[in-house]
DSSP file (Angstrom, degrees, kcal/mol; ACC not computed):
  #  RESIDUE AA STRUCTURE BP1 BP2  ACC     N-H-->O    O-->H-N    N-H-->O    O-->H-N    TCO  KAPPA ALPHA  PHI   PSI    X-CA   Y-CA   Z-CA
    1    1 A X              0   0    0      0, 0.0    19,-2.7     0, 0.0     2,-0.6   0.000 360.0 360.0 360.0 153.4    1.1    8.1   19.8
    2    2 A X  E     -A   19   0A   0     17,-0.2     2,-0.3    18,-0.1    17,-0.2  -0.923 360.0-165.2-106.3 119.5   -0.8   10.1   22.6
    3    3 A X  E     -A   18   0A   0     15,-2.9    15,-3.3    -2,-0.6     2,-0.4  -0.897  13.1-169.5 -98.8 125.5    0.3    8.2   26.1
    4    4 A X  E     -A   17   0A   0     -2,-0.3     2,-0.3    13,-0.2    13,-0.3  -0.995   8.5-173.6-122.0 131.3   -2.4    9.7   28.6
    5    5 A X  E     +A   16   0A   0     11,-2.9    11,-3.5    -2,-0.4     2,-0.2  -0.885  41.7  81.9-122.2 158.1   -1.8    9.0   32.4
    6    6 A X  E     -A   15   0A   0     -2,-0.3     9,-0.3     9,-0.3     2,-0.2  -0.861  63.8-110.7 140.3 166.9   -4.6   10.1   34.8
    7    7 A X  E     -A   14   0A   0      7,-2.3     7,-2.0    -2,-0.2     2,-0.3  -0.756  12.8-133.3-127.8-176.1   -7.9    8.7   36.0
    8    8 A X  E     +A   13   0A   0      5,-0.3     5,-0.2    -2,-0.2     2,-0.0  -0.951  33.1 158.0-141.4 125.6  -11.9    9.6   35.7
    9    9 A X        -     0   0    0      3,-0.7     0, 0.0    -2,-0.3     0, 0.0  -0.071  62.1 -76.2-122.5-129.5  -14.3    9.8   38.8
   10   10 A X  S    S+     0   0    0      1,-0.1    -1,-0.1    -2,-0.0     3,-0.0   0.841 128.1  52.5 -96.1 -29.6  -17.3   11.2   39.5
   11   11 A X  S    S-     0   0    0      1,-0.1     2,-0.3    -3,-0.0    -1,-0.1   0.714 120.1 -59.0 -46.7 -26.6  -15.7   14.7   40.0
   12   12 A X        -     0   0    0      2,-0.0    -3,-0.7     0, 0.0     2,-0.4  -0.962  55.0 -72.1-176.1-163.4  -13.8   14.8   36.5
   13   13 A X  E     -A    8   0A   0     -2,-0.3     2,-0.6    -5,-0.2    -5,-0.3  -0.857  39.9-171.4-139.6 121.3  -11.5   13.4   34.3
   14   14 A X  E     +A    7   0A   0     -7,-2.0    -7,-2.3    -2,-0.4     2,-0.3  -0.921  24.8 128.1-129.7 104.9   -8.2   13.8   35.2
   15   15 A X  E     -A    6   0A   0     -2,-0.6    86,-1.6    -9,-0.3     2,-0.3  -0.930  39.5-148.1-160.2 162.9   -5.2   12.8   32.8
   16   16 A X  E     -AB   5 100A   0    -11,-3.5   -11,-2.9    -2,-0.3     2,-0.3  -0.899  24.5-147.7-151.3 134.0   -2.1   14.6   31.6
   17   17 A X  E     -AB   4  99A   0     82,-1.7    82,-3.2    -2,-0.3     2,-0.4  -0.819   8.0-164.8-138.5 133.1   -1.1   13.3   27.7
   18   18 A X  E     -AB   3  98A   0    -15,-3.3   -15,-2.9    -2,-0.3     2,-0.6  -0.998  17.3-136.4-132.5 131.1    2.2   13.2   26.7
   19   19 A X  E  >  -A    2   0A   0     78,-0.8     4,-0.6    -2,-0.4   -17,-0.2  -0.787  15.8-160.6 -93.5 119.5    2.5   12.9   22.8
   20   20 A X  T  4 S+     0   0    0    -19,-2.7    -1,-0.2    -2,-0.6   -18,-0.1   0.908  80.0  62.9 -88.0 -51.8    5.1   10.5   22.4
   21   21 A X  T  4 S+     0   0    0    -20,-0.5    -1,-0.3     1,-0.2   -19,-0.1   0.904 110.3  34.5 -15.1 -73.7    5.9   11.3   19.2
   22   22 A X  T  4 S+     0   0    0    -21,-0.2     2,-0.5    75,-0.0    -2,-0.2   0.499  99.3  93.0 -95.9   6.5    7.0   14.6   19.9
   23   23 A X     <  +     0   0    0     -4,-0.6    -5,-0.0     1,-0.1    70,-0.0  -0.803  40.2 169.3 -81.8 146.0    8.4   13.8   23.1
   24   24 A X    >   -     0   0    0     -2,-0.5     3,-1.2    34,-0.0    33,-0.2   0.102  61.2-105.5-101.9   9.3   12.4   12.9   23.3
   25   25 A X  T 3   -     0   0    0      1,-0.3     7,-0.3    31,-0.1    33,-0.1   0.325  58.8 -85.6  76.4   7.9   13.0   13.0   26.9
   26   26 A X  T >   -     0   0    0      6,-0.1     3,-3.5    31,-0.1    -1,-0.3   0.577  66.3-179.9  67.4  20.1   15.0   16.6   26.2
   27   27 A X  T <  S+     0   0    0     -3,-1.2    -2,-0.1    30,-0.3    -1,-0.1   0.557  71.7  55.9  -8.2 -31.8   17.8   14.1   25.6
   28   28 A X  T 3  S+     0   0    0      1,-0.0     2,-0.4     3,-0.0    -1,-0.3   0.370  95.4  80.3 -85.0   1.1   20.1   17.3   24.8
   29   29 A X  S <  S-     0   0    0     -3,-3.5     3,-0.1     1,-0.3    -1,-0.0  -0.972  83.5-137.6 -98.6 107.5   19.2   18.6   28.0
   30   30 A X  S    S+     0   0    0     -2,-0.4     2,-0.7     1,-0.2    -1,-0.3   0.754 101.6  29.3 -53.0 -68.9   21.2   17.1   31.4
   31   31 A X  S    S-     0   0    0     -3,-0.1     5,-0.4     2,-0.0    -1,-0.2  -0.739  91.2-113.6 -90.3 109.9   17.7   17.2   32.6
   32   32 A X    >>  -     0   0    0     -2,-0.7     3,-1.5    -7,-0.3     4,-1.2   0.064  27.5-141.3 -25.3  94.2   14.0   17.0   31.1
   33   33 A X  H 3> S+     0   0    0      1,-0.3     4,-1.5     2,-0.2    -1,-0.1   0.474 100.1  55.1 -84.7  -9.2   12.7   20.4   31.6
   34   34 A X  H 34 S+     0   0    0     -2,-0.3    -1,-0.3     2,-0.2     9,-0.2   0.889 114.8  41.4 -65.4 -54.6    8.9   18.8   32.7
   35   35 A X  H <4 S+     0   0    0     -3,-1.5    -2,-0.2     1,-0.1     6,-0.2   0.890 116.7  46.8 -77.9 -36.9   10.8   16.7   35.4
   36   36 A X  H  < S+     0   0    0     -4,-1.2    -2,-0.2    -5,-0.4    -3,-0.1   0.983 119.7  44.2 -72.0 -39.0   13.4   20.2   36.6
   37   37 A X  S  < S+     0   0    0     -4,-1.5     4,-0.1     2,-0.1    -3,-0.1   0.146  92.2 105.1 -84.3-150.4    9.7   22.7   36.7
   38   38 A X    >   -     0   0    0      1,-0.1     3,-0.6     2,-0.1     5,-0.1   0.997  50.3-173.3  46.5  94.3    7.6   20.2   38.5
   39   39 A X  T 3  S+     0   0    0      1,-0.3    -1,-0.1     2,-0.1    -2,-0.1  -0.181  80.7  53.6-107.6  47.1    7.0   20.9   41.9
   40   40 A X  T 3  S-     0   0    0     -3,-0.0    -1,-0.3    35,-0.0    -2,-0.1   0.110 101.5-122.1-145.7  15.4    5.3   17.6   42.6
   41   41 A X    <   +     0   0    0     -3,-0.6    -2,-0.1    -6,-0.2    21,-0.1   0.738  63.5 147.1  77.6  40.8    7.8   15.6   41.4
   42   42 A X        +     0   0    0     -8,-0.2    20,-1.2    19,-0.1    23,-0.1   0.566  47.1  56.9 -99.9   3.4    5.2   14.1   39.0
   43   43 A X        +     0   0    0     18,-0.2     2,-0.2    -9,-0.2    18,-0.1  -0.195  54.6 177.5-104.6-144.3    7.0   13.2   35.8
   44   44 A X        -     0   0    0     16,-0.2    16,-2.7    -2,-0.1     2,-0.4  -0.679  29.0-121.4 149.5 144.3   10.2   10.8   35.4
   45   45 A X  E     +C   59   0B   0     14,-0.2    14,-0.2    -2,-0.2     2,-0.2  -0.989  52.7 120.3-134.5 132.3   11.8    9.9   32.2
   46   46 A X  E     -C   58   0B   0     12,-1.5    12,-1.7    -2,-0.4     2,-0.1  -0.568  54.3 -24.0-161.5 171.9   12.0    6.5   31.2
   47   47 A X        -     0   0    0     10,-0.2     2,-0.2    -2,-0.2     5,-0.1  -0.314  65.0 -96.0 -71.8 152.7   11.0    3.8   28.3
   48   48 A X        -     0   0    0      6,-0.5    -1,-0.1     8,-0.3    12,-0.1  -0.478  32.5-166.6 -54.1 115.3    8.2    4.1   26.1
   49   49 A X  S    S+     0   0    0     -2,-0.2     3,-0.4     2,-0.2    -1,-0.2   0.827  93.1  40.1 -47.4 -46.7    5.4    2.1   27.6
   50   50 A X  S    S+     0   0    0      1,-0.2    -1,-0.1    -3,-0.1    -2,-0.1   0.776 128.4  36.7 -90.9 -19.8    3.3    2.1   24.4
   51   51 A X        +     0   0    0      1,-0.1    -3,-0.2    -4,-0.1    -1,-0.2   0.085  59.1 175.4-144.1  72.4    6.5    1.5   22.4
   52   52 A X  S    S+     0   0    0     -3,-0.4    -1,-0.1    -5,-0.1     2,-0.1   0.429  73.6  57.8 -55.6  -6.7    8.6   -0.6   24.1
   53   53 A X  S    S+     0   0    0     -6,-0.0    -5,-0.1     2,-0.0    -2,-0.0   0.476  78.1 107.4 -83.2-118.9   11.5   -0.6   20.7
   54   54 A X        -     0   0    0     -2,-0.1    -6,-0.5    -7,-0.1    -3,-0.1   0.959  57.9-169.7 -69.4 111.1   11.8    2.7   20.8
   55   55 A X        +     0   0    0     -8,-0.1     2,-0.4     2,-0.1    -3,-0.1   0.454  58.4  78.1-108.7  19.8   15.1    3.5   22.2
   56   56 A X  S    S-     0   0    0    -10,-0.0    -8,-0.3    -8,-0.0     2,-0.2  -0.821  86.3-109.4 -99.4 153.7   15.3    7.0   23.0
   57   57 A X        -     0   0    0     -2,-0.4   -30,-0.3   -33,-0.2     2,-0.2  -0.572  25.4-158.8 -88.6 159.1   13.4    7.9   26.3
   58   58 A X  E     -C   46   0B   0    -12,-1.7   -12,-1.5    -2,-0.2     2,-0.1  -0.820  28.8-104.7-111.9 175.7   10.1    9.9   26.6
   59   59 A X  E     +C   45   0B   0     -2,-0.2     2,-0.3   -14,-0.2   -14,-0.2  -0.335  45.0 179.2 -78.3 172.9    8.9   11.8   29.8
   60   60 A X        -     0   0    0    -16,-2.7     2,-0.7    -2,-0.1   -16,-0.2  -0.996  31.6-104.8-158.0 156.3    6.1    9.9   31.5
   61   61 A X        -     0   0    0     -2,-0.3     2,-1.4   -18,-0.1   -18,-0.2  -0.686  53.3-101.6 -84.9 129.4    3.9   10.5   34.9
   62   62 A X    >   -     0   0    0    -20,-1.2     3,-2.2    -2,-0.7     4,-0.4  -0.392  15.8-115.5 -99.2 141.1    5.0    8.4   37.5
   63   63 A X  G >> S+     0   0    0     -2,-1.4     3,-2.5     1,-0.3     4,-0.6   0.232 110.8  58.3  16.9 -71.6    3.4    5.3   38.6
   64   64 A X  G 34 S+     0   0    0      1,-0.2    -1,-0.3     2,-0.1     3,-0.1   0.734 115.1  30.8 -40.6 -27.1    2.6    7.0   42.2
   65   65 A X  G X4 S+     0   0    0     -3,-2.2     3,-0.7   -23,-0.1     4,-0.3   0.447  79.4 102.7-124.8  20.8    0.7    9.8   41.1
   66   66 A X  G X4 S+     0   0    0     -3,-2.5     3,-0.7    -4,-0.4    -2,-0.1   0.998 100.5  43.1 -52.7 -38.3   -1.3    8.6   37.6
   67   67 A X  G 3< S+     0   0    0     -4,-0.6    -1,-0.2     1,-0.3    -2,-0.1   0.304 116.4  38.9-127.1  50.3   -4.2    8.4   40.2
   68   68 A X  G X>  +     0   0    0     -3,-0.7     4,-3.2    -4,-0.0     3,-1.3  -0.420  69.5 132.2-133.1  29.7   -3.9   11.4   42.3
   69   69 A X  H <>> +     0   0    0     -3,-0.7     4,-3.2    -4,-0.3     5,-0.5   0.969  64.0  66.3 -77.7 -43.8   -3.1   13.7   39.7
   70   70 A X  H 345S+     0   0    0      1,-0.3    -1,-0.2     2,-0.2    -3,-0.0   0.762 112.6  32.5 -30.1 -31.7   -5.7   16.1   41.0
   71   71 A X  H <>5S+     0   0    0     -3,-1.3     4,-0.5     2,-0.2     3,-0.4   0.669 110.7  60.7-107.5 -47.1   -3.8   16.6   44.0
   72   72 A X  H ><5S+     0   0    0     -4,-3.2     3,-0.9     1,-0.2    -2,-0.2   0.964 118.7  31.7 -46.4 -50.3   -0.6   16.2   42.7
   73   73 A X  G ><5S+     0   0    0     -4,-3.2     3,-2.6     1,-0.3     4,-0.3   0.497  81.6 103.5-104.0  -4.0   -1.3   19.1   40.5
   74   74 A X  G >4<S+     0   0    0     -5,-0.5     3,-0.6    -3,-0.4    -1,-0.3   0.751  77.3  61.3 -52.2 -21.5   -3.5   21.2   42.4
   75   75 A X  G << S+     0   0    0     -3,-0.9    -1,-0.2    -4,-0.5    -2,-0.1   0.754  98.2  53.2 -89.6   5.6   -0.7   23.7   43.2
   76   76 A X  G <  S+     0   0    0     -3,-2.6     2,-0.8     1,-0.1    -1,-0.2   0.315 104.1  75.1-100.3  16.8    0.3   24.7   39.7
   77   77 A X  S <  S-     0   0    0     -3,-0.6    -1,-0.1    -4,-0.3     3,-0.1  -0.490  77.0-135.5-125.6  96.1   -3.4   25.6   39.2
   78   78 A X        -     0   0    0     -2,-0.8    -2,-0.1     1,-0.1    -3,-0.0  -0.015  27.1-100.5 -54.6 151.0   -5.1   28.6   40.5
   79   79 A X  S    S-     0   0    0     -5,-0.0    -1,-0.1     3,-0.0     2,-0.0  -0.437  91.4  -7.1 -80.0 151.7   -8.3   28.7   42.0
   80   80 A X  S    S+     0   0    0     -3,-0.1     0, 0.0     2,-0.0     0, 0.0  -0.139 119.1  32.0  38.6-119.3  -10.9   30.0   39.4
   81   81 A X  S    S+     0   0    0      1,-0.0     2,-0.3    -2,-0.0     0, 0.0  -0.083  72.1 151.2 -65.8 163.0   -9.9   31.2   36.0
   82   82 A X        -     0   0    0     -5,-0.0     2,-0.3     0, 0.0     3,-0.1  -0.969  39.8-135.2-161.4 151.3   -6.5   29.5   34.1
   83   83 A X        -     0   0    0     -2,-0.3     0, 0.0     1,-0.1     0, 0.0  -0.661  13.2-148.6 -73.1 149.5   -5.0   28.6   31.0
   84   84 A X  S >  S+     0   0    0     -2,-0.3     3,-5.1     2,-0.1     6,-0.3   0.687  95.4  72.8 -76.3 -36.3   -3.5   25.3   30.9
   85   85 A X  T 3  S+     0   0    0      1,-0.3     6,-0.1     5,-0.1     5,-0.1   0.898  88.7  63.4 -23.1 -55.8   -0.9   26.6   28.6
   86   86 A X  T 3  S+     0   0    0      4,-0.1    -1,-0.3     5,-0.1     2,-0.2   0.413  76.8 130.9 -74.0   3.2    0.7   28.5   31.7
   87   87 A X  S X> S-     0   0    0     -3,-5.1     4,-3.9     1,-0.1     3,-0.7  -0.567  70.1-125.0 -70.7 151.1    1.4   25.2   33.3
   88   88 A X  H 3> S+     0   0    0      1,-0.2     4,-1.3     2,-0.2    -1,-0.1   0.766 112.0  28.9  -2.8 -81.7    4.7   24.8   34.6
   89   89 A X  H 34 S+     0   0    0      2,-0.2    -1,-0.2     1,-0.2     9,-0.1   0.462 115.4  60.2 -76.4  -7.6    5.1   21.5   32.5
   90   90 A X  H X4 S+     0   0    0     -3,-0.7     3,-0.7    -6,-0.3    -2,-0.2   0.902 116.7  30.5 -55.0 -63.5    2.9   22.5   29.9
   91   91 A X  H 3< S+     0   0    0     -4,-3.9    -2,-0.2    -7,-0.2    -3,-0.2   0.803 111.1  59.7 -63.9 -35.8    5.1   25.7   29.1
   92   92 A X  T 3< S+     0   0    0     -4,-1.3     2,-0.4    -5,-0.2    -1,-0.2   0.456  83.8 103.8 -89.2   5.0    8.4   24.5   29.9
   93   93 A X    <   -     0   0    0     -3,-0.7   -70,-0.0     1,-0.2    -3,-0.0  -0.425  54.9-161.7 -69.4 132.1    7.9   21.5   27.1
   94   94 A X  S    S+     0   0    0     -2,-0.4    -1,-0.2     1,-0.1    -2,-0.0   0.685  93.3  37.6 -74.2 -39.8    9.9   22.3   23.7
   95   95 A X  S    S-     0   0    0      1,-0.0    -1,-0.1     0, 0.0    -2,-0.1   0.383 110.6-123.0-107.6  22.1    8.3   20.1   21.6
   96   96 A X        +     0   0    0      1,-0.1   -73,-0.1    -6,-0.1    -6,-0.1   0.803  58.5 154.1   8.9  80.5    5.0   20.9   23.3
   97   97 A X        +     0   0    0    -75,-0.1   -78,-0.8    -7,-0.1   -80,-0.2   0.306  43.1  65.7-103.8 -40.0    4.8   17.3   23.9
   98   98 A X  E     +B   18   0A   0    -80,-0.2     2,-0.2    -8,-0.2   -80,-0.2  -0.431  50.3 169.3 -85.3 152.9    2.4   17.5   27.4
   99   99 A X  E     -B   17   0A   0    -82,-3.2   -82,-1.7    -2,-0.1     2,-0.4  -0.812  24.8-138.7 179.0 157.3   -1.1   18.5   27.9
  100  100 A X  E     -B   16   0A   0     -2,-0.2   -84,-0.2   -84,-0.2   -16,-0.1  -0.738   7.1-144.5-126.2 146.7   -3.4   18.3   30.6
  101  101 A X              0   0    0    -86,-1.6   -85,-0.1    -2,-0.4    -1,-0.1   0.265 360.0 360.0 -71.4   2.2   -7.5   17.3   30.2
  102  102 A X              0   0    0    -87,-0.2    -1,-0.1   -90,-0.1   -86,-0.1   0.345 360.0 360.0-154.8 360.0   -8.7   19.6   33.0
């Protein structure tokens, strides 16, 4: 399942999808490598929202910035052209689990 946190306003649509599926919270890792690259401190790993049996954790955005993400994330994104691939948490993913709508 595709968990998308984020808003839409009149400037955009702003949401960051984490595929739950292929997420595992880097359980093998001491730390999720989305939460250690993150210099907004905008993931946290936790229980599945959309699939609350599910007992391993996935990463997730937390609560505080699902609707500021714009800002939250405006410093990993350079002004004018970009990949999204080359984000932080985009790249640092293993199961290229994240991806961002904007």
């Amino acid at each position: 399942m595709i968990a998308q946190y984020g808003y839409r306003d009149g400037s955009g649509v702003y949401y960051i999808s984490i595929d739950t599926d292929l997420c595992d919270g880097c359980t093998s890792l001491p730390q999720p490598k989305c939460v250690e690259v993150c210099p907004a401190g905008v993931f946290e790993v936790g229980e599945d929202e959309i699939d609350p049996f599910r007992e391993e954790p996935v990463a997730k955005v937390k609560e505080e910035h699902r609707k500021k993400l714009r800002f939250s994330c405006a410093q990993c994104k350079p002004a004018g052209g970009w990949d999204v691939n080359e984000l932080p948490c985009v790249k640092s993913c293993p199961k290229n689990a994240i991806s961002h709508s904007w």
